[in-house]
N, C-alpha and C positions, 0 to 999 in steps of 0.2 A: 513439534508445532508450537508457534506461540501467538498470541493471542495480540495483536496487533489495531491500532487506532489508525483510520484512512481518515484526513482531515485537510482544511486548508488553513496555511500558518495566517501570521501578520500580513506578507507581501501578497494575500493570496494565489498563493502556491499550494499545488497537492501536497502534503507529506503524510510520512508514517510517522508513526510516535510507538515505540517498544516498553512499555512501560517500566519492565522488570532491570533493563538496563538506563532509561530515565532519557534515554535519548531518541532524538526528531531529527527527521533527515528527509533532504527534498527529493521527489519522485521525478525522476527524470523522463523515467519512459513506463507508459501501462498498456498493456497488449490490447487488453479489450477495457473501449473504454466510452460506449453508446448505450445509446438509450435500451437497445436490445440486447446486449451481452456486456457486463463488465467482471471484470478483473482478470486472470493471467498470472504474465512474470507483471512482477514490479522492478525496474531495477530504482537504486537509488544514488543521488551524489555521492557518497562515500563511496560505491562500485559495490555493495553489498547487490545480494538478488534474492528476491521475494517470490514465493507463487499463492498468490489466491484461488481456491475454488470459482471459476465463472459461473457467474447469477446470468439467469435469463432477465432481468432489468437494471436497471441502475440504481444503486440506493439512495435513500439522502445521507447526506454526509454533517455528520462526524459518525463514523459505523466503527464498530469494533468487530471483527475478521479473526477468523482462523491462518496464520501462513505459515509456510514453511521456506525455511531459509535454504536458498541452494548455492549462495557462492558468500562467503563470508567477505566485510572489506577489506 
């Protein structure tokens, strides 16, 4: 698991930001993503895939997350 930053870039757009490899990348698709459940898969532009733990609310964002990678790009 790696320790991942949920954030919105410049264009306000979701992304992740990996720290440990220094790279940000746009969230294309978030499974759960409401006021009453978020996070899921993430996937992201590059075709990489994320899963977050689902929270019973939404956070504020910029949050640092636990994920785990399930499909590399």
């Amino acid at each position: 698991m790696a320790n991942v930053m949920i954030q919105y870039n410049e264009s306000h757009q979701l992304s992740l930001y990996l720290p440990k490899k220094d790279l940000e990348e746009v969230i294309t698709f978030f499974e759960f993503d409401s006021e009453e459940k978020w996070g899921g898969e993430v996937h992201l532009a590059n075709g990489a895939i994320y899963h977050i733990a689902p929270m019973t609310s939404k956070p504020r964002l910029p949050i640092t997350v636990k994920a785990r990678r399930l499909q590399a790009a």
